[in-house]
C-alpha positions as CSV (number, residue, x, y, z in Angstrom):
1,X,21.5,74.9,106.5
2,X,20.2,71.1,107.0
3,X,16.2,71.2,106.1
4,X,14.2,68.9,108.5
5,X,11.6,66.6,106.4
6,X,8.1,68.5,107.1
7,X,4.3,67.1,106.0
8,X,2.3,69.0,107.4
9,X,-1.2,66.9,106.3
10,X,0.0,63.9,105.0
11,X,1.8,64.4,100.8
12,X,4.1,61.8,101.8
13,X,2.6,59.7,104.8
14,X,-0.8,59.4,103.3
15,X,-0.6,60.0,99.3
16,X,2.8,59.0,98.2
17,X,2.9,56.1,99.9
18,X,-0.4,54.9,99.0
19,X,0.2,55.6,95.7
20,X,3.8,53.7,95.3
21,X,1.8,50.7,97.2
22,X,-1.0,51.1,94.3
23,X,1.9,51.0,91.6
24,X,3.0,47.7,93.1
25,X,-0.7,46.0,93.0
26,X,-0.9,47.3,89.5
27,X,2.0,45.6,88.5
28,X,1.3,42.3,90.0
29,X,-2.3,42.2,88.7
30,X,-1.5,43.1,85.0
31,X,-3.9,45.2,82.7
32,X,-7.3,44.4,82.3
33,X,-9.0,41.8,79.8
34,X,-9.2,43.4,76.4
35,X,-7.1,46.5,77.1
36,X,-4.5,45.6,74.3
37,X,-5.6,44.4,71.2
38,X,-2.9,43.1,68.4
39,X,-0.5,45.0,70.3
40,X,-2.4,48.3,70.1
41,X,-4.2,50.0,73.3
42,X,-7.8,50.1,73.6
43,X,-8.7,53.3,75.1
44,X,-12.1,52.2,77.7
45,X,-13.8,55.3,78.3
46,X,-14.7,56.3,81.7
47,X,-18.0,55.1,82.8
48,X,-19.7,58.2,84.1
49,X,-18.3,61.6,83.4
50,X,-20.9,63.0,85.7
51,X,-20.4,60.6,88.5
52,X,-16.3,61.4,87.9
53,X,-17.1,65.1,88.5
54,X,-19.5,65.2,91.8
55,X,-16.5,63.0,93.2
56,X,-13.8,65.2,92.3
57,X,-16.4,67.8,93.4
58,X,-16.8,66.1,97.2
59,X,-13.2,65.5,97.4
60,X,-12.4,69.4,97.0
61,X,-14.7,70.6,99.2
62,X,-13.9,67.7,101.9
63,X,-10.1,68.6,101.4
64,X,-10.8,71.8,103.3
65,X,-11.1,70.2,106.3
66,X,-8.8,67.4,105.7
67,X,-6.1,70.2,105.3
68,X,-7.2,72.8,108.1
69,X,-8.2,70.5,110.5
70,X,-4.0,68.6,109.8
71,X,-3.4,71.3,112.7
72,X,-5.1,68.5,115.2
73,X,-6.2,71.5,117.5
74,X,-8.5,74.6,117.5
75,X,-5.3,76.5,118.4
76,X,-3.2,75.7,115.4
77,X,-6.2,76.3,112.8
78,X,-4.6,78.5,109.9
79,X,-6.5,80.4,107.5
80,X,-3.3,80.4,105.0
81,X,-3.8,76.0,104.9
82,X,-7.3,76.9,103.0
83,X,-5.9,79.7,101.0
84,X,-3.0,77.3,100.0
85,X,-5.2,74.3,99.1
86,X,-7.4,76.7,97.2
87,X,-4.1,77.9,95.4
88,X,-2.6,74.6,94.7
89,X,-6.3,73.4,93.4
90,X,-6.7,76.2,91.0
91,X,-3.1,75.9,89.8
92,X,-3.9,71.7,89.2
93,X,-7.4,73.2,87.2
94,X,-5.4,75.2,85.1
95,X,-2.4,72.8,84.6
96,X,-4.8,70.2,83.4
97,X,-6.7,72.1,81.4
98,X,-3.8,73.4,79.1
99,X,-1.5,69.9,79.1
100,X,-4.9,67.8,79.3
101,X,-6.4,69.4,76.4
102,X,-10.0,69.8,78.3
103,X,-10.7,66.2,78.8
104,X,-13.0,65.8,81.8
105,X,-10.9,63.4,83.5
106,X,-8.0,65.5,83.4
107,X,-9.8,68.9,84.6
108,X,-11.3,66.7,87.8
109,X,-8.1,64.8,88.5
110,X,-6.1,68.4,88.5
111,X,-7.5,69.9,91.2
112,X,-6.9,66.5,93.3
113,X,-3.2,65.9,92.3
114,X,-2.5,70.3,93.3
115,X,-4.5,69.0,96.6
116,X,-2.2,65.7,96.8
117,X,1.0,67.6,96.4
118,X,0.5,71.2,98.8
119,X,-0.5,68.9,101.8
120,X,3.3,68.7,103.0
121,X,3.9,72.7,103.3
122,X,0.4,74.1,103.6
123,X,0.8,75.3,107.0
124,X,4.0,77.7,105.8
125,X,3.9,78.3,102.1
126,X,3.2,81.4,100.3
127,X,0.2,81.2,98.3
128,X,2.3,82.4,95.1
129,X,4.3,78.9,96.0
130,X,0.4,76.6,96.5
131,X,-0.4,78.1,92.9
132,X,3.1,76.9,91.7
133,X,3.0,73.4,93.9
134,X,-0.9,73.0,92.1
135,X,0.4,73.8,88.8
136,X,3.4,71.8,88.3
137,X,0.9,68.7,90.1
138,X,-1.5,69.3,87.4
139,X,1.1,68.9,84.9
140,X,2.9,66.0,86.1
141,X,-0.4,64.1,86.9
142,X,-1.3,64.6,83.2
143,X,1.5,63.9,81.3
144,X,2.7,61.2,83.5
145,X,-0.7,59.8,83.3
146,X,-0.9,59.8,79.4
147,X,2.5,58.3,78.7
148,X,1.7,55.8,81.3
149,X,-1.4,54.6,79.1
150,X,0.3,54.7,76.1
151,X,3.7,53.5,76.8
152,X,3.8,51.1,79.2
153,X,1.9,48.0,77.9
154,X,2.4,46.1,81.4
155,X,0.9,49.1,83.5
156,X,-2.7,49.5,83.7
157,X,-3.4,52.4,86.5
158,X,-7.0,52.7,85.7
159,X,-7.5,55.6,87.7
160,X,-4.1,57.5,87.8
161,X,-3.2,56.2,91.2
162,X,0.3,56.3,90.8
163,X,1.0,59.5,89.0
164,X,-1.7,61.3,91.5
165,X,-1.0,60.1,94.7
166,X,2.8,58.6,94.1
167,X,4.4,61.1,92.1
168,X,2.2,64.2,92.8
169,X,2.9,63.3,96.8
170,X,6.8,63.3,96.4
171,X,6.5,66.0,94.7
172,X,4.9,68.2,97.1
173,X,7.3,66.9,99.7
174,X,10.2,68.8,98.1
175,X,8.2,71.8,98.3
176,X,8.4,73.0,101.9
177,X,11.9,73.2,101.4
178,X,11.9,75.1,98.2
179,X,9.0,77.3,98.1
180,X,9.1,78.7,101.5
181,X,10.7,81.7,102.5
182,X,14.1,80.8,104.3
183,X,13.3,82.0,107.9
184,X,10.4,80.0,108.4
185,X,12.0,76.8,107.8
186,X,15.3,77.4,110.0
């Protein structure tokens, strides 16, 4: 069986590469004055946990009709691409909550990176498979994240825009092809 490539609203098109573009700029511009001192990392906290929330907050509810609307018609409208993104986006909640030990950044950020990821395939998943896609988001985005900021002195990703949009992006591209039940994708 050859699989065909299939992004349905935009994992790849829209997040990943945005977010490999980001990784570039973040590279060439270096981290920020004062983010390394003697050769240790200053941790900056963020500047507004409540502020980080209502945007998360808008995102999620605005993803709904980023997602549905992906169809481009009233026609192709599908209920199962808002059950998905409500999957993958409690799967990325719960995923950042466990590996991102309740930090607030985390928990907003997971719901975003299960949204980032079940864009490709969430016109033909199985919501099992968007809870799965969110979850495995949420984790990467976090972990990546935090060895990012403690690893990689030359790599200052304020926001996460390479773990969330890059990585979280290619990863939901691979998972039209694996989390969907054969027939639909022949």
């Amino acid at each position: 069986m050859v699989s065909r490539f299939h992004d349905f609203a935009g994992s790849v098109v829209v997040h990943a590469f945005g977010g490999w573009v980001a990784l570039t700029a973040i590279l060439l511009l270096g981290t920020r004055k004062g983010r390394f001192r003697n050769g240790k990392l200053v941790a900056f906290a963020p500047s507004n946990i409540p502020f980080l929330a209502l945007g998360a907050w808008i995102l999620c509810i605005g993803w709904f009709g980023f997602n549905v609307m992906s169809a481009q018609t009233l026609e192709g409208i599908s209920g199962l691409v808002a059950v998905n993104s409500l999957m993958a986006m409690v799967g990325g909640i719960i995923a950042a909550m466990l590996f991102g030990k309740n930090d607030p950044g985390f928990i907003h950020n997971g719901p975003l990176a299960g949204l980032v990821a079940v864009c490709a395939g969430s016109d033909i998943m199985h919501p099992i498979g968007a809870l799965a896609t969110g979850a495995i988001a949420g984790m990467i985005f976090t972990i990546l994240f935090t060895v990012i900021q403690q690893k990689f002195k030359h790599t200052d990703d304020v926001l996460g825009v390479w773990p969330l949009h890059g990585v979280c992006g290619a990863w939901g591209a691979l998972q039209p092809v694996s989390l969907v039940p054969k027939h639909l994708v022949d």
